[in-house]
N, C-alpha and C positions, 0 to 999 in steps of 0.2 A: 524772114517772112516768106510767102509760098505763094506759088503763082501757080496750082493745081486747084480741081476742081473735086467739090463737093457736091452731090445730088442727094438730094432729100426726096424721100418717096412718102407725102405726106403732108398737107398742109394748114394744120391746125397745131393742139398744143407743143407736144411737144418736138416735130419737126419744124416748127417755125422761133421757139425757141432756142434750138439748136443751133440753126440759121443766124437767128439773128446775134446769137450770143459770138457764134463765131466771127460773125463778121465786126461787131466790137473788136474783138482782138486782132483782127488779121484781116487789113482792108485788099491785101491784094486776091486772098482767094476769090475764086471763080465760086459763086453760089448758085446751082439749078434746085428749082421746086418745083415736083409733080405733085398737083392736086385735081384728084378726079371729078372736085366739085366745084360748084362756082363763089366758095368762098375760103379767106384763109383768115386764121384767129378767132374762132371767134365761140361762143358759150355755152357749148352746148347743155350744162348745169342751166344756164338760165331759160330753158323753154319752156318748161308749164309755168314760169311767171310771166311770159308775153302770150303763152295761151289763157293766162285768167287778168292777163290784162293787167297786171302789177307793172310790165313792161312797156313803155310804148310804142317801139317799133320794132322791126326785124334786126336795122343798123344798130339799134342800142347795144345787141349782144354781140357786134362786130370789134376786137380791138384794135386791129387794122388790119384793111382792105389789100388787096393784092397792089396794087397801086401802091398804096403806102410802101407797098415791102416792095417794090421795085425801083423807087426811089430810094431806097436805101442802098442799094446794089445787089439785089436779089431780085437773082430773074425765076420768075414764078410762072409759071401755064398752068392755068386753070381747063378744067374739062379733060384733063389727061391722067388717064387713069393707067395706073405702071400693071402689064401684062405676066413680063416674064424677067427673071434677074438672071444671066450668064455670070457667075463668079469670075469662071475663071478668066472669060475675054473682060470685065467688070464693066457690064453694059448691059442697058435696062431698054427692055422696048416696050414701048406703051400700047393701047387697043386699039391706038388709028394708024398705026404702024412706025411711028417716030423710034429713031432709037438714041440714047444717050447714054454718052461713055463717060465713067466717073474712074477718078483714083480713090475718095471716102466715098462711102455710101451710106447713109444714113435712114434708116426702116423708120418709121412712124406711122403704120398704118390703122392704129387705132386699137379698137374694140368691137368685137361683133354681138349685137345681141342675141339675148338667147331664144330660139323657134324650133319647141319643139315639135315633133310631127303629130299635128294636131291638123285635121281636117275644118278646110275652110279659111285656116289660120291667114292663107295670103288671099283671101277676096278679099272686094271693095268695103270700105267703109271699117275696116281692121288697121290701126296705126300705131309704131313705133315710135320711139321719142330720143331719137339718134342725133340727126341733123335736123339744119334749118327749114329745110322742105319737110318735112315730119312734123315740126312746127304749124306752117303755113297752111298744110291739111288737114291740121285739127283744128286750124283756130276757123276755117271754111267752112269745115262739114259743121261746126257748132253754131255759125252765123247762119247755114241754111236751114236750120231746125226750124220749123212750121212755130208761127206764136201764139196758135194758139190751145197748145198743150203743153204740158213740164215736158223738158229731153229727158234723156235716160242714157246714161253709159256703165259700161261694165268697163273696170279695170284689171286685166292680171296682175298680179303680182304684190306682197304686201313688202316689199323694199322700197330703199330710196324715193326711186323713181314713181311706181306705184301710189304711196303715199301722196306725194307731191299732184300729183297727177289729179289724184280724187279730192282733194283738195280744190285746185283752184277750178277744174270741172263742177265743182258744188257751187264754188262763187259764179262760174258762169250761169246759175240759175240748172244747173240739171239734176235729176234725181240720179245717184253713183253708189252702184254697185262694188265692194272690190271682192274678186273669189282667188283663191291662194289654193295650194295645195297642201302647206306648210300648217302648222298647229297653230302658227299666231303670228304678225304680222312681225318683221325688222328681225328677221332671223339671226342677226350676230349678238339681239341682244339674250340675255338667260329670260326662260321662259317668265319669271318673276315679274320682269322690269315689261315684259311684250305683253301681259296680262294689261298691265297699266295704260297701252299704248292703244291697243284692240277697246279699255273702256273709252277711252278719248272719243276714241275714231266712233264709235258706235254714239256716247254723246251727244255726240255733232249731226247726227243723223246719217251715215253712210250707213250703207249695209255690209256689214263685214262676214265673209262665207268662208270658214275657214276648213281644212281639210279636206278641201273639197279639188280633185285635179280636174280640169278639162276634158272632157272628152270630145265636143265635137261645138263647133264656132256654128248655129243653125243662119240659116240665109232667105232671104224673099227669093218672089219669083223673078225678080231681075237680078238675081246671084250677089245679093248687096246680102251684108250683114245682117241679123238684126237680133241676134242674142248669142248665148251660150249654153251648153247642156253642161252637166255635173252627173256624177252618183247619185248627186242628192237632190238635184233641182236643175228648173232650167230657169233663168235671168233675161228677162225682153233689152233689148238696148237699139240704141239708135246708134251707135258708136263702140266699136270696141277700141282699147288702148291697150297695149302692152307693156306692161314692165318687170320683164321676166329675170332680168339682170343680164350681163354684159361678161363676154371672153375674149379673149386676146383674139384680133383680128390678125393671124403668125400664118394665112395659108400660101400665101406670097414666098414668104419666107420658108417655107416649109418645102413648098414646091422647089426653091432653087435650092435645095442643102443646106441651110444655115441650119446649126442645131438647134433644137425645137428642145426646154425642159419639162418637167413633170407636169406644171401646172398647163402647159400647154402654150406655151408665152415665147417668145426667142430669149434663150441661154445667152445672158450678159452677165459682164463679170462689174465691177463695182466702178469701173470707168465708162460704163455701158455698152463696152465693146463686146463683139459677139467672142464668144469662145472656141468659136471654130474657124473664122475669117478674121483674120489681124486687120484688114481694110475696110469691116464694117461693122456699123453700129446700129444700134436700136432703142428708142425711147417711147415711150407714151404707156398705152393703155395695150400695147401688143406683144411687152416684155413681160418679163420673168422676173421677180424683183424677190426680194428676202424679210425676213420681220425680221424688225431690230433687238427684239427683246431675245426669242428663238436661233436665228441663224437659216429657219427654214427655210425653203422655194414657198413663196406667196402671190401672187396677181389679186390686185388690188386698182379696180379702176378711178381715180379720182384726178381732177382735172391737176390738182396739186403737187401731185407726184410726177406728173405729164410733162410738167415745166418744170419743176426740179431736174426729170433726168436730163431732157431737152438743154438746161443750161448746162449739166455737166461734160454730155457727149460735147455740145460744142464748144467747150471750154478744151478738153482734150485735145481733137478734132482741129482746135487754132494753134496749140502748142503748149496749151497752160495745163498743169496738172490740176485733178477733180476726180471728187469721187461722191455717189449715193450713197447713204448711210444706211439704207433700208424706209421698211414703215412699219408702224405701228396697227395701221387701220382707223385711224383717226376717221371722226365722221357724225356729221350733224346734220339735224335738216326741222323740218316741223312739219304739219299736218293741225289746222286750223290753229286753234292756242297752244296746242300743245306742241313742246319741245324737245329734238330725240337727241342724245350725242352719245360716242360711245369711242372707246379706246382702248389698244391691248390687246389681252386675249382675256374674254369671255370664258365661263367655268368649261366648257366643252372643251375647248382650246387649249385651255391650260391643263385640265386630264391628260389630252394628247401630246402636249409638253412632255408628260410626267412631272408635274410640279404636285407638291404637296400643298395645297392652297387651302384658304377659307375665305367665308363671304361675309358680308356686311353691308346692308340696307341702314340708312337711315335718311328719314325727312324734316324738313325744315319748311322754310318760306324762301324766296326769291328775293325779299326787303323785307326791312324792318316790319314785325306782324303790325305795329302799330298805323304804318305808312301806305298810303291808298294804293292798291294796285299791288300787294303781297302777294304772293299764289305759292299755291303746295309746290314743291322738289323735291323727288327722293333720289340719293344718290346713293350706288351698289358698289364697292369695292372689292376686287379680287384682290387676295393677297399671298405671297409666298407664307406658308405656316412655321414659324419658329424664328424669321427672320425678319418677318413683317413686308417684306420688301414687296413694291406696289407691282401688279402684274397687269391689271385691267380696272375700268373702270366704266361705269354706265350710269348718265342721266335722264328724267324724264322729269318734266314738269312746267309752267306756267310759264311765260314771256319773262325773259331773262335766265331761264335755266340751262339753255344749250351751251353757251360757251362758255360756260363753267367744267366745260369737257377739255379746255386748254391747257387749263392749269395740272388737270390730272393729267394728259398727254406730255406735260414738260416734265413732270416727277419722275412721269413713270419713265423718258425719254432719258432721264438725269440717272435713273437708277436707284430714286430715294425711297426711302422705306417710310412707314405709315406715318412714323412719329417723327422723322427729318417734317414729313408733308403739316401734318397739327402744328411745330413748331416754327411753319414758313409766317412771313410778313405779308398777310393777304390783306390785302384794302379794306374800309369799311366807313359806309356812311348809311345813314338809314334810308335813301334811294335806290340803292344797290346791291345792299344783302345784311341780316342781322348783325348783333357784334362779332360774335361766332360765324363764320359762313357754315352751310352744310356742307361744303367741301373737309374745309378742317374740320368739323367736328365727326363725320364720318370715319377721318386720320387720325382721332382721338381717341373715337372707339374699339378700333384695330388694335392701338399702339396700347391701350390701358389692355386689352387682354393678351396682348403678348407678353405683357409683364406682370401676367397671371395674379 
């Protein structure tokens, strides 16, 4: 057992799992957490659903309060935000000039979103969807909107967040623009499957502007927002939101020496210890991580992988051996009815692989067509050519379609090929998917042309 100290620069995903995991194994370490905010644990995936009000408070998306985790035996300060890392003395000093001396040091500083230099971009009434204060200011500026005209928001960005974003901004009652600069919105998926997602979205009544990049955020005479200019147009709003996507928050890191890899993320190796400092680690959304199928350097922000690596370093970190297996890119989300998930590598991906692959669309229903509440599904496979072997996979389609993307992420995670997958034992009742699912029958389709 150890009676040295651990410091955590970080206090959410995956420095608080870290923490807590270590401290499971190893009650006599010394635990410090610096978090530059005033909260720890807690969702930040769930904030455009307490801004559209699917949530009902701030606490719901807390899993535990700094409190909590001081009662556990982690000492936590909130409002301390870590300045500068001396390696070699291994002492952190924060912005109100505290300093604290660790033997591990554990990085977790997050993700930083993406801001390009876009004029205006940081006036008033322009919000990111990070933290819980990013939250709190969109669900404000939404409550202050005058009643008696529709709001108007403009979204960037047609990812995740984006999506998400315009979405429950619609259910808040506002008219929602989204303008991208990209051809079609959910850019990992192939242009095929994003065609499907752009008709949803549009549908539903967004206005979806695509190709179109930013040029300048335009503002009233009190320097407030109040639209966007394009190439191609300019968009009135009463809000703007951003969801541009998210990069390893590594300047901390960077700044003291720790090696920085290609994608930009801090160089860990699969215990998530850095590769340049034997005494320090790093987790969450600020590393360097690898695809499991490739081998390559990948960053991949997902709260899931945050806490996976988070349990591994502090599994290590207490004395237990642990290792991260990579990712996939596993990833689901929806945007009104419609359902997005996706898995692998996408045909782009997989060119870059160098794989010899082929594709395969096929649609179904979500339940039984007989059974009320059926909706179209089409699911797209990537597959290695000759071998059949699964590479990627992508869905779209009606309420119950999205995690239909698990099954493909275990196959492809397993290594099985089209027709191991048509030959699995997949559930079947007519509430929940045809006799056939369109997962297997997709596996079918594959597998019957590979056997020419």
């Amino acid at each position: 057992m150890s009676s040295q100290r651990l410091l955590v620069i970080g206090g959410d995903a995956g420095g608080m799992s870290a923490a807590s995991q270590a401290r499971r194994i190893d009650e006599s370490l010394e635990i410090v957490v610096l978090e530059q905010g005033e909260d720890t644990s807690y969702s930040a995936c769930g904030i455009p659903y307490w801004v559209g009000d699917l949530v009902g408070s701030r606490d719901d998306l807390v899993a535990r309060t700094p409190e909590e985790h001081r009662r556990r035996g982690i000492e936590v300060h909130t409002g301390a935000r870590a300045e500068s890392v001396d390696l070699d003395a291994c002492r952190v000093t924060a912005a109100d000039g505290r300093t604290f001396d660790y033997d591990t040091l554990l990085v977790a500083t997050g993700g930083r979103p993406t801001r390009p230099p876009i004029e205006g971009l940081s006036a008033p009434g322009v919000f990111g969807v990070h933290r819980l204060d990013d939250g709190a200011r969109i669900r404000a500026a939404v409550d202050a909107l005058p009643g008696d005209r529709q709001g108007r928001a403009v979204v960037l960005g047609g990812g995740y967040i984006g999506l998400e974003m315009a979405e429950v901004l619609q259910r808040r009652g506002l008219s929602v623009d989204v303008v991208l600069a990209d051809p079609l919105p959910m850019g990992l998926l192939d242009a095929d499957m994003g065609e499907r997602v752009c008709a949803g979205m549009r549908a539903m009544g967004l206005g979806v502007h695509t190709d179109q990049a930013v040029r300048e955020v335009l503002l009233d005479a009190d320097g407030r927002a109040c639209g966007v200019r394009t190439d191609q147009g300019t968009y009135n709003a009463d809000l703007v939101v951003l969801g541009l996507g998210m990069g390893p928050e590594a300047r901390l890191a960077q700044a003291a020496g720790l090696g920085i890899g290609v994608t930009g993320g801090i160089d860990v190796d699969a215990t998530m210890r850095s590769r340049t400092h034997e005494n320090v680690f790093a987790a969450g959304d600020c590393v360097q991580t690898y695809h499991h199928l490739t081998g390559e350097p990948a960053h991949v922000a997902l709260g899931t992988h945050a806490n996976k690596q988070g349990r591994v370093a502090g599994s290590v970190i207490a004395g237990r051996p642990a290792r991260f297996a990579g990712v996939l890119g596993t990833a689901v989300t929806k945007v009104g009815d419609l359902e997005i998930g996706r898995t692998g590598l996408c045909t782009t991906q997989a060119e870059a692989a160098g794989f010899d692959y082929r594709t395969d669309v096929v649609e179904g229903t979500t339940r039984a067509g007989y059974y009320p509440g059926a909706e179209d599904v089409a699911v797209k496979l990537i597959t290695e050519a000759g071998s059949g072997r699964l590479l990627g996979g992508q869905v779209v389609g009606g309420q119950g379609a999205g995690k239909r993307v698990d099954v493909l992420a275990t196959a492809i995670w397993a290594r099985m090929t089209a027709e191991e997958l048509s030959e699995s034992d997949l559930s079947y009742a007519p509430p929940f998917s045809p006799t056939y699912d369109v997962v297997a029958v997709a596996a079918r389709v594959v597998s019957r042309a590979e056997r020419g």
